[in-house]
C-alpha positions in Angstrom: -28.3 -9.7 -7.6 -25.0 -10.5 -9.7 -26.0 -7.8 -11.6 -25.6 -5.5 -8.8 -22.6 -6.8 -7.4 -21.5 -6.2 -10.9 -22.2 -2.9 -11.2 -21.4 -2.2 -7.3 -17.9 -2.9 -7.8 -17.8 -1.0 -11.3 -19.1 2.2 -9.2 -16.3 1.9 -6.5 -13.9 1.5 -9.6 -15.1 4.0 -11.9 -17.7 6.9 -9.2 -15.6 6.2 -6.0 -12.1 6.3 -7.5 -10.9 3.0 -5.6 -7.8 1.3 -5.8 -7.8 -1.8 -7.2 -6.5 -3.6 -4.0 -9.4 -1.5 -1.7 -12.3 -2.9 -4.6 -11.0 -6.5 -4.7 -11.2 -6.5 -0.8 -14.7 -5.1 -0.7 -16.1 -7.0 -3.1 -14.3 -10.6 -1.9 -15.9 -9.6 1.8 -19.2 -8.9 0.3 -19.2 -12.1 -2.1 -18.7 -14.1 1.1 -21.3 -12.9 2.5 -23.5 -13.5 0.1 -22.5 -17.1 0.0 -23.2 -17.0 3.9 -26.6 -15.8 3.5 -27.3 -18.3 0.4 -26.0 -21.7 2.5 -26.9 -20.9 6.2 -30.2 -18.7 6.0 -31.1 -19.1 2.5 -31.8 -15.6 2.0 -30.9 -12.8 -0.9 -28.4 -9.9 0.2 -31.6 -7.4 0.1 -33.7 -9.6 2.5 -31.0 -9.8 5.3 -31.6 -8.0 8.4 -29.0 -6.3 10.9 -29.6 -9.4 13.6 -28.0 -11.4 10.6 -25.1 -9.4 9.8 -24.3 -8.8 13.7 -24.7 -13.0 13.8 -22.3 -13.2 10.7 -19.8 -10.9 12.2 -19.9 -13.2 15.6 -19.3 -15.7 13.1 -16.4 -14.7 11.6 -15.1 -14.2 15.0 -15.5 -17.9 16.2 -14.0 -18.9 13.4 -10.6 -17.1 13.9 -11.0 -14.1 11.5 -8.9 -11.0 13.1 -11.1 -7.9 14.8 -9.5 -6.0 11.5 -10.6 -8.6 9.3 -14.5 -8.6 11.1 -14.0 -4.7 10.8 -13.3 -4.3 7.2 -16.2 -6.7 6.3 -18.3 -4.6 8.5 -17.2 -1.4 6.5 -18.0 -3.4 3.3 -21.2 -4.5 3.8 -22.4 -0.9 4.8 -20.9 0.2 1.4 -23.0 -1.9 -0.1 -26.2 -1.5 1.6 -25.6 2.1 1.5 -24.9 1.8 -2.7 -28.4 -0.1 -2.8 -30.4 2.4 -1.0 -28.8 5.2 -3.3 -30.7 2.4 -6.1 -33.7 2.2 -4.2 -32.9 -1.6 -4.3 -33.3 -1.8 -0.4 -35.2 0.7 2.2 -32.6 0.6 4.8 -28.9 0.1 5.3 -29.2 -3.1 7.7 -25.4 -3.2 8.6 -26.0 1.0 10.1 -25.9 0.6 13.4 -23.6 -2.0 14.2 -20.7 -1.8 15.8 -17.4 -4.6 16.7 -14.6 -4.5 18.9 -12.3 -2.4 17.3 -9.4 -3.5 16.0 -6.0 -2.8 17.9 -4.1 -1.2 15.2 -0.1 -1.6 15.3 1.7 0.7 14.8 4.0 0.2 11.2 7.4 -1.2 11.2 10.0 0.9 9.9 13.9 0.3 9.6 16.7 2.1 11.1 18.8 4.5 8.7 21.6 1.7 9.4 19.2 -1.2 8.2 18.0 1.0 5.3 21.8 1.7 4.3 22.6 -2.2 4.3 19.1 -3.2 2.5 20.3 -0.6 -0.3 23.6 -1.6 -0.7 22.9 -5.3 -1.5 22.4 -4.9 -5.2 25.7 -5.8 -6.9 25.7 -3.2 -9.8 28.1 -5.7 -11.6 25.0 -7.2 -14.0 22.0 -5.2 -15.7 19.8 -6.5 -12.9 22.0 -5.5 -10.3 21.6 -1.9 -11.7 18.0 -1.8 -12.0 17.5 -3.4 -8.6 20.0 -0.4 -7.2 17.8 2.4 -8.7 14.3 0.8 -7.3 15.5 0.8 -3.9 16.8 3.8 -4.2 14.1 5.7 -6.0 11.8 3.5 -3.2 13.3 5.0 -0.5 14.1 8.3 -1.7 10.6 9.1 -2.4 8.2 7.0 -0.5 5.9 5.7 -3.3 3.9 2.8 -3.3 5.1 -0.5 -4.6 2.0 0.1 -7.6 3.1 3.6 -7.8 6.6 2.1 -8.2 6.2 -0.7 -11.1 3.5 1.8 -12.6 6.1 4.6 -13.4 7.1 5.5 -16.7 10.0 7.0 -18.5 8.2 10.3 -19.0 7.4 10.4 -15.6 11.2 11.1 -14.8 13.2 14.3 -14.8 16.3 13.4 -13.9 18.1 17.2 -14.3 15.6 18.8 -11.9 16.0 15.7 -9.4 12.2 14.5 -9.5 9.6 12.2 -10.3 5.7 13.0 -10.9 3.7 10.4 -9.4 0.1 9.2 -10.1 -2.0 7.4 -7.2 -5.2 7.6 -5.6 -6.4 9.8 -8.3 -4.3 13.0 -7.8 -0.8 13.5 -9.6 2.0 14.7 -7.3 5.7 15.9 -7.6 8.2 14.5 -5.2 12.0 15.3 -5.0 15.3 12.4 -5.0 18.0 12.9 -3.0 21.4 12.8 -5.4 22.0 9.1 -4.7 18.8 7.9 -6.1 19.4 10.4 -9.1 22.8 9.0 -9.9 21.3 5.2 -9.5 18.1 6.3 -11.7 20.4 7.8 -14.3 22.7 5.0 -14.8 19.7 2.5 -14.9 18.0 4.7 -17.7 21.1 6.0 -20.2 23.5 2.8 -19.7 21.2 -0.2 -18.4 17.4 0.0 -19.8 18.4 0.6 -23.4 19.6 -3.1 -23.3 16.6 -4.9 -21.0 13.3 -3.5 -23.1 12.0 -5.8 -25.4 10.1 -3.2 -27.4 11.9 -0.2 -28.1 8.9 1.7 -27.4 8.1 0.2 -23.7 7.2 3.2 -22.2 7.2 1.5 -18.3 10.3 2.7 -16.8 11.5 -0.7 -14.5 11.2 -3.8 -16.6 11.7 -7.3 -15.8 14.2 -9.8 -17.2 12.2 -10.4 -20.1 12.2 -6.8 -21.0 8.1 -6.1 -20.2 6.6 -3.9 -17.1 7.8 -5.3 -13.7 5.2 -7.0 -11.5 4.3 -6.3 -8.1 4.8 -9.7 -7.4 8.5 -9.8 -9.5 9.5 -6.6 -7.1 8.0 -8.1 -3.9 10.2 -11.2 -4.9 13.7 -8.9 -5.4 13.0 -6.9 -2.0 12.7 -10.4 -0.1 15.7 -11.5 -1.8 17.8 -8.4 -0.7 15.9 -8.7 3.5 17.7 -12.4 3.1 21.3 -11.4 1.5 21.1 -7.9 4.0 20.5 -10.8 7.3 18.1 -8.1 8.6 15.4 -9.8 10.7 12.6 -7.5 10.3 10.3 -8.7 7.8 10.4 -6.2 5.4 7.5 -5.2 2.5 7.7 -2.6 -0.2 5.5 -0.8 2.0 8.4 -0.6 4.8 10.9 1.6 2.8 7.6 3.7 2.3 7.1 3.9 6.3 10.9 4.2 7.0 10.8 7.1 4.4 8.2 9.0 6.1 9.4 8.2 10.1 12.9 9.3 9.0 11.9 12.6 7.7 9.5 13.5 10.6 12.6 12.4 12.6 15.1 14.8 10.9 12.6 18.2 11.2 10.1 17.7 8.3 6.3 19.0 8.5 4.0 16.5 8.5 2.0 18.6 5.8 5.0 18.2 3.3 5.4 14.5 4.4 1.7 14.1 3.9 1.8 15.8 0.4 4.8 13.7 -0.8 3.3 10.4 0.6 -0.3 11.3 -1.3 -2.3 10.9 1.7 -5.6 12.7 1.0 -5.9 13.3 5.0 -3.4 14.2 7.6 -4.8 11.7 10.0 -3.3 9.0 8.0 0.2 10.2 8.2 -0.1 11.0 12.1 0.3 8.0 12.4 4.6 8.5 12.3 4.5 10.8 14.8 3.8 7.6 17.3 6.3 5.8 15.6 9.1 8.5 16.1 7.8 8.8 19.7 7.8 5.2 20.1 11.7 5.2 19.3 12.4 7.9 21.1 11.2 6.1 24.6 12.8 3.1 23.2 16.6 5.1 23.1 15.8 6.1 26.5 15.2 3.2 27.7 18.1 1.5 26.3 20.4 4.0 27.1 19.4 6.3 29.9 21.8 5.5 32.9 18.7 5.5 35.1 15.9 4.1 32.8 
């Protein structure tokens, strides 16, 4: 059964297209499962029947684990069960059928355009990492990209006379426009600054970190919580929330949700209806506030 799990997780990777992040949170769900089965019923993954994934799910839920948490679990095992029947390793999927309490799902927090202007002008541009930090959070917000999109760009990947950047995510390549700002800061970062941080000449990533190699997720998730500290903004701000403001703030000021949709790489509208409850959300929250009758 390693084996499979093996080559289960090199399927989602390799047939299924999966992020990275999606794989490692399949595959850590369906590991502790297995564990589960082992220790409590002494069973293998093939031998297990619904009434003992429905038991597991309850018991995921008396120990504390979140209905989203229970969910996702749910959604990994019938992944699995489903890859195995495609093997003809098992007869039926056992977790088909089965259903848990959905999961209430919040709604994203985004910033206001004054938060966003007081996050992005926190970097000092009086050091090389005060330069590079300026163009991130520019380029961040002026495009929407994920934070791996972000640390996975290259130099190539920039064209700085026609104002744009090709990004590659979720399997498909897109184009998305910079507003001059985040131009000027990208320009200044990759002409006056970069030269000077790259360790190797030929470093083809375009951020880099102090020592001059590809920047981290966890090195940028480190500078943005620096900047939500020196900005004193409360919210608790991710990469992901520049990616969320980005989005709200367009549909806010006119934009399509098609062209918001294309630039944010979603690969189905449903996914980016989501900011049109946001924007409604604020919009009943202005009234509220300030509505001489609300």
């Amino acid at each position: 059964m390693l084996d499979c799990l093996d080559e289960y997780e090199q399927y989602l990777l390799n047939i299924k297209k999966a992020s990275a992040n999606t794989v490692s949170s399949y595959m850590r769900d369906i590991r502790q499962f297995r564990d589960y089965v082992a220790e409590l019923l002494d069973v293998e993954l093939p031998e297990v029947s619904k009434d003992q994934i429905s038991v597991y799910l309850a018991y995921l839920t008396n120990h504390g684990k979140s209905p989203a948490t229970v969910t996702r679990s749910l959604a990994s095992l019938k992944g699995f069960y489903g890859y195995l029947m495609s093997e003809g390793l098992v007869q039926q999927n056992p977790a088909k059928g089965i259903t848990v309490v959905k999961a209430e799902k919040k709604l994203p927090q985004i910033l206001t355009g004054k938060e966003v202007e007081l996050l992005l002008e926190q970097p000092q541009c009086t050091d090389m990492k005060g330069y590079r930090d300026k163009a991130m959070l520019e380029l961040l917000y002026a495009t929407g990209i994920r934070v791996s999109e972000l640390i996975s760009l290259d130099v190539d990947d920039v064209n700085l006379p026609a104002g744009f950047i090709r990004c590659e995510g979720s399997g498909r390549s897109r184009t998305i426009p910079m507003y001059p700002a985040a131009v000027k800061a990208l320009q200044t970062y990759m002409h006056e600054i970069r030269p000077n941080m790259v360790a190797d000449p030929a470093e083809s990533a375009l951020f880099v970190n102090l020592s001059g190699e590809r920047m981290s997720r966890q090195g940028f998730w480190k500078i943005i919580k620096h900047y939500q500290q020196t900005a004193h903004i409360e919210k608790d701000i991710t990469p992901h929330t520049l990616r969320h403001s980005f989005a709200a703030h367009l549909l806010e000021n006119g934009a399509d949700l098609r062209s918001i949709q294309e630039m944010l790489g979603h690969s189905d509208i449903s996914s980016t209806q989501i900011y049109t409850q946001i924007v409604k959300q604020n919009l009943k929250s202005v009234y509220n506030r300030f509505h001489p009758k609300a």
